[in-house]
PLY file of the C-alpha trace (Angstrom):
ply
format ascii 1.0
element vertex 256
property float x
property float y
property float z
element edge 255
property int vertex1
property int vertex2
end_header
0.00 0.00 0.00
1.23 3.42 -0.79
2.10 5.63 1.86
-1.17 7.94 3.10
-1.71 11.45 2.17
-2.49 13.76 5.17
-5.33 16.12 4.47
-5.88 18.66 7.00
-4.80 15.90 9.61
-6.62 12.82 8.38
-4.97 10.46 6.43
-6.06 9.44 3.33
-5.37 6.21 1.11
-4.38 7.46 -2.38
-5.85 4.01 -4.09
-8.29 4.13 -7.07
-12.02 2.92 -6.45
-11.16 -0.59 -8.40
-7.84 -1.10 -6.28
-10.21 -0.80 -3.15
-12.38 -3.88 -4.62
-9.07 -5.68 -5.33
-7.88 -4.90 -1.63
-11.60 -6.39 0.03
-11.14 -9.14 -1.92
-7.89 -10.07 -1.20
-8.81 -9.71 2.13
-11.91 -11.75 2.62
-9.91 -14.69 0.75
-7.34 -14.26 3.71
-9.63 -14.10 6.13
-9.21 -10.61 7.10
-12.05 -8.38 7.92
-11.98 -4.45 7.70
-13.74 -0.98 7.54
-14.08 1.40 4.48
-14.78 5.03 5.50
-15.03 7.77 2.91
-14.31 11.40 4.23
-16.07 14.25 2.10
-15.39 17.74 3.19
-18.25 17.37 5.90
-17.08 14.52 7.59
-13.27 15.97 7.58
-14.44 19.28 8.93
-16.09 17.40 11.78
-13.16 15.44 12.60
-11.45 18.32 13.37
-13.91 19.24 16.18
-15.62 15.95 17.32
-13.30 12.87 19.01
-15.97 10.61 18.46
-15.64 11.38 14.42
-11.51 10.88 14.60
-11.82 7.48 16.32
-13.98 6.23 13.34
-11.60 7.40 10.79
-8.88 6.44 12.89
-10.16 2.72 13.19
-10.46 2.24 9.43
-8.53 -0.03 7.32
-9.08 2.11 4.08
-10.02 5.92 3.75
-11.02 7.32 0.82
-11.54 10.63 -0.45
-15.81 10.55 -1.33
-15.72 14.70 -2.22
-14.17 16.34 -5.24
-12.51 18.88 -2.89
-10.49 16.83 -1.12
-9.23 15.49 -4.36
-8.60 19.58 -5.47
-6.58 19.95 -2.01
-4.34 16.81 -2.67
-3.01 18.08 -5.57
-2.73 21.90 -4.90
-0.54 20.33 -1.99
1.49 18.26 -4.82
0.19 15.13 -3.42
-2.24 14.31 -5.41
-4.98 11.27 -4.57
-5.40 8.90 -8.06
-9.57 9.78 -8.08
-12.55 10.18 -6.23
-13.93 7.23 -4.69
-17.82 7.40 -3.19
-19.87 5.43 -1.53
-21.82 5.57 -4.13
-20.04 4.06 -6.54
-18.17 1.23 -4.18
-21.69 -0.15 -3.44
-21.72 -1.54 -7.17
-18.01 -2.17 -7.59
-17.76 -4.14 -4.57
-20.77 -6.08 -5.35
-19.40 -7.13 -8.52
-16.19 -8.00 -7.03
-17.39 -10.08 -4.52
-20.24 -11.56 -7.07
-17.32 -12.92 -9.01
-15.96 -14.67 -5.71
-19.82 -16.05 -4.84
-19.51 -13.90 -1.50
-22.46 -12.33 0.49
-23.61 -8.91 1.61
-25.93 -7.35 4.14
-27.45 -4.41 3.46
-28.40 -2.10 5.94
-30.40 1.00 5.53
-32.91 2.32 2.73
-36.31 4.05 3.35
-38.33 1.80 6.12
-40.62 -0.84 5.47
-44.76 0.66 3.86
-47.86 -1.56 3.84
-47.33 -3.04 0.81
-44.02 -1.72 -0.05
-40.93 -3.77 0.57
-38.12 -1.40 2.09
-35.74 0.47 0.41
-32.66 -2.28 1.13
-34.86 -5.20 0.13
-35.22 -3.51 -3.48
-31.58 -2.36 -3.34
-30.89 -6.03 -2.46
-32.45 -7.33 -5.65
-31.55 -4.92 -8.21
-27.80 -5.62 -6.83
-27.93 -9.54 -7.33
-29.53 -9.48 -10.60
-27.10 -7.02 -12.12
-24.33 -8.66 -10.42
-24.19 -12.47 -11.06
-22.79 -14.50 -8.26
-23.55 -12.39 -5.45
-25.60 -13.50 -2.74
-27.91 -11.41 -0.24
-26.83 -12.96 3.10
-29.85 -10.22 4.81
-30.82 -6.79 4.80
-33.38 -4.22 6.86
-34.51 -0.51 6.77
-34.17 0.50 9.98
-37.16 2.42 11.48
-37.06 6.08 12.00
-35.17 6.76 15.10
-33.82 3.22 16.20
-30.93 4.43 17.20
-32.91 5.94 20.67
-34.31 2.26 21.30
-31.80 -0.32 22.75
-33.75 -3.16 22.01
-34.54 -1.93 18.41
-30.45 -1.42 17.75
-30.06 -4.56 19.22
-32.57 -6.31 17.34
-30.90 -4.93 14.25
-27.19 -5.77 15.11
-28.05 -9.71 16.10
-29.62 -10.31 12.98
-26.48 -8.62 10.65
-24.35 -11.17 13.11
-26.24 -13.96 12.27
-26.29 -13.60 9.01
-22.43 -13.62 8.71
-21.78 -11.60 5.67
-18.95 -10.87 4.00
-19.46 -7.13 3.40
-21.95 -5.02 5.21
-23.53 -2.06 3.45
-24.49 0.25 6.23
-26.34 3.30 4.88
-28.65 5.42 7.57
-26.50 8.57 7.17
-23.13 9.96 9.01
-22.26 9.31 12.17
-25.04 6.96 12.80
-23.89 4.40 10.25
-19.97 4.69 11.63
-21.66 4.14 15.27
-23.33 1.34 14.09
-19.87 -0.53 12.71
-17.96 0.32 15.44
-20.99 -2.13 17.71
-20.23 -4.76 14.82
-16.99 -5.33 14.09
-15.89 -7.20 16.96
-18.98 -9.42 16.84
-17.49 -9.99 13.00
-13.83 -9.65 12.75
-13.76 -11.40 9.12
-16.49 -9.14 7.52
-15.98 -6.09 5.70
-18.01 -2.92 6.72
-18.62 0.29 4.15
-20.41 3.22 5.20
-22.38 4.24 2.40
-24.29 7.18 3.25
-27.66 7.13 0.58
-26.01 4.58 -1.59
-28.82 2.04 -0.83
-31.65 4.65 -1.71
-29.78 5.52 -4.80
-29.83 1.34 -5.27
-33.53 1.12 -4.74
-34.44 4.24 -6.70
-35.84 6.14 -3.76
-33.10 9.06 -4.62
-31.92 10.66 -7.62
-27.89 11.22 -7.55
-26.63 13.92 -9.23
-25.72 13.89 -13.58
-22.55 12.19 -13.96
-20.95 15.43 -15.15
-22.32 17.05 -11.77
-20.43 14.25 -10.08
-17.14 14.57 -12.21
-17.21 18.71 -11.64
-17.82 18.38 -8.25
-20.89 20.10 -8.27
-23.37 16.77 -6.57
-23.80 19.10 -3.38
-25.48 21.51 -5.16
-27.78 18.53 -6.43
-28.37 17.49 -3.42
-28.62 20.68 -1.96
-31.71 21.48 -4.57
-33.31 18.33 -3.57
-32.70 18.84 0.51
-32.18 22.75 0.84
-34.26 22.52 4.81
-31.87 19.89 5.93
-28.66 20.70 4.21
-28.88 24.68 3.66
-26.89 25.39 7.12
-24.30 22.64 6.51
-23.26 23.04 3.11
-23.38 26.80 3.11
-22.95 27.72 6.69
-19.86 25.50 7.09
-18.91 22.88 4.92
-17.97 25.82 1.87
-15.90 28.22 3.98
-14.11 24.81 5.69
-13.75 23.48 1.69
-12.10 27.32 0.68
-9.91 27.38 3.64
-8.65 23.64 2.57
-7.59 24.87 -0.72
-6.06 27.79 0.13
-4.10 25.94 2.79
-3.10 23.26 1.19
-2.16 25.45 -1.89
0.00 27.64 0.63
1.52 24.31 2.25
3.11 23.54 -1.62
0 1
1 2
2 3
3 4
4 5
5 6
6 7
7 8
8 9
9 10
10 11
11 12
12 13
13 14
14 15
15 16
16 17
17 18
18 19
19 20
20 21
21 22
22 23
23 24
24 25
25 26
26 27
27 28
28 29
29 30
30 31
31 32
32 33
33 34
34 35
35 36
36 37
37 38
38 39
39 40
40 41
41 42
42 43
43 44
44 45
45 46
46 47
47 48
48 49
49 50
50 51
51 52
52 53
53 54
54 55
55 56
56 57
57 58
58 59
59 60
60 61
61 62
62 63
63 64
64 65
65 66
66 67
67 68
68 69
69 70
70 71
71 72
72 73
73 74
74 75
75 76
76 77
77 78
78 79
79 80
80 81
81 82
82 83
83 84
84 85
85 86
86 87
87 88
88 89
89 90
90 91
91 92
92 93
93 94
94 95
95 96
96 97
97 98
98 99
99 100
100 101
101 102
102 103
103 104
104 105
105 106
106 107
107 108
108 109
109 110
110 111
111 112
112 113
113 114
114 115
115 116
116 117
117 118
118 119
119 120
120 121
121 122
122 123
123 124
124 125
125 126
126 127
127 128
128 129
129 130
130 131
131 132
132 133
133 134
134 135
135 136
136 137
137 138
138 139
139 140
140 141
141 142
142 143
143 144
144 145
145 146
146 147
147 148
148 149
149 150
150 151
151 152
152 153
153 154
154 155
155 156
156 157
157 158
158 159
159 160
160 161
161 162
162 163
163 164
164 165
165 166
166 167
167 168
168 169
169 170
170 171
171 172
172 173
173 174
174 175
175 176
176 177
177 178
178 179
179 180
180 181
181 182
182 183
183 184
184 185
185 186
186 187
187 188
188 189
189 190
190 191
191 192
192 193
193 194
194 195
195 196
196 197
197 198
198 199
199 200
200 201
201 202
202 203
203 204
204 205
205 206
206 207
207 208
208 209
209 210
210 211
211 212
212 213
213 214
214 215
215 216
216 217
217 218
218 219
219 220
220 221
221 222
222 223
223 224
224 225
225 226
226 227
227 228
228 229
229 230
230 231
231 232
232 233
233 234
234 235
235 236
236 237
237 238
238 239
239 240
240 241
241 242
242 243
243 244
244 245
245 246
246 247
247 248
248 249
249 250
250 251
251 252
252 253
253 254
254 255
């Protein structure tokens, strides 16, 4: 593994998003379980102020740089990361990794069960296994609204992503939450794999829209999301996470 880049005191793996599925798998055939997280400018800002934040980045086994930005920063500091690798993206890479190798995932997250209406990671669950041949769904669950305040709800949820012994768990119900969430299963798990995937499972299941692809590549998917959210993201992503983003640049552009 190439040495980390250090971005505003968080290391970062400079790996591209198919040497990440190459790593996992090499892993899981060696028996070695690990922990993806993937810093955008959000998440870095609030490692800088919240412990709790650092110790998840700080237990990873690969960080990777989900946020155009931090990609920008690399290289004004003339250490530049290879790409941009989200959440987003690993969900399906991974899967078709690990399809090839007849290994299982959990998915975990999604919008919550309807009358009628299978939840959001059972739909994610299927469209991943039929575009991905080999794979197999070892479990998933939408977590109610809120489980998080209910012990016997999160520990409902955790026993039955143990018992299903995946190989990779997909754990998308948002930042910190999802982080939390590992951090209570990877010692019940020490060969599995665990990715944070923010709204990769509603993108999955086609209860979100992600951004154009050129949005994406210009580094302009806050601003889609932004349109689509503006009461619950407004104050972040204009409030903070811009003037932290600026202040990256221009330090890390001074630092060269």
């Amino acid at each position: 593994m190439p040495d980390r880049i250090v971005l505003d005191g968080v290391p970062v793996d400079p790996i591209t998003e198919a040497e990440v599925v190459a790593r996992v798998r090499a892993a899981l055939d060696q028996g070695e379980g690990g922990r993806i997280v993937t810093p955008n400018v959000d998440i870095l800002r609030r490692a800088r102020m919240d412990a709790e934040v650092r110790a998840y980045l700080d237990d990873a086994t690969l960080v990777v740089a989900d946020g155009t930005p931090l990609v920008w920063a690399s290289r004004l500091a003339g250490t530049p990361l290879p790409e941009r690798v989200t959440g987003s993206d690993l969900i399906w890479s991974l899967s078709t990794g690990l399809g090839a190798d007849g290994r299982s995932v959990y998915l975990l997250g999604g919008e919550p069960e309807d009358p009628g209406w299978v939840d959001g990671a059972g739909r994610a669950a299927a469209r991943l296994a039929a575009a991905c041949p080999g794979l197999r769904i070892a479990g998933w669950r939408s977590p109610e609204y809120g489980f998080e305040e209910d012990p016997y709800l999160v520990a409902s949820v955790c026993r039955e992503v143990i018992e299903a012994k995946p190989d990779l768990v997909y754990v998308g119900v948002g930042f910190p939450k999802q982080e939390w969430l590992v951090s209570l299963l990877r010692p019940e798990l020490p060969f599995t794999w665990f990715l944070g995937c923010g709204a990769a499972i509603n993108f999955v299941a086609g209860d979100r829209e992600r951004a154009p692809e050129w949005m994406q590549k210009s580094g302009l998917e806050w601003a889609h999301r932004l349109g689509n959210e503006p009461r619950r993201l407004a104050s972040r992503y204009l409030r903070h996470d811009a003037p932290y983003a600026l202040r990256l640049l221009a330090s890390n552009a001074v630092r060269r």
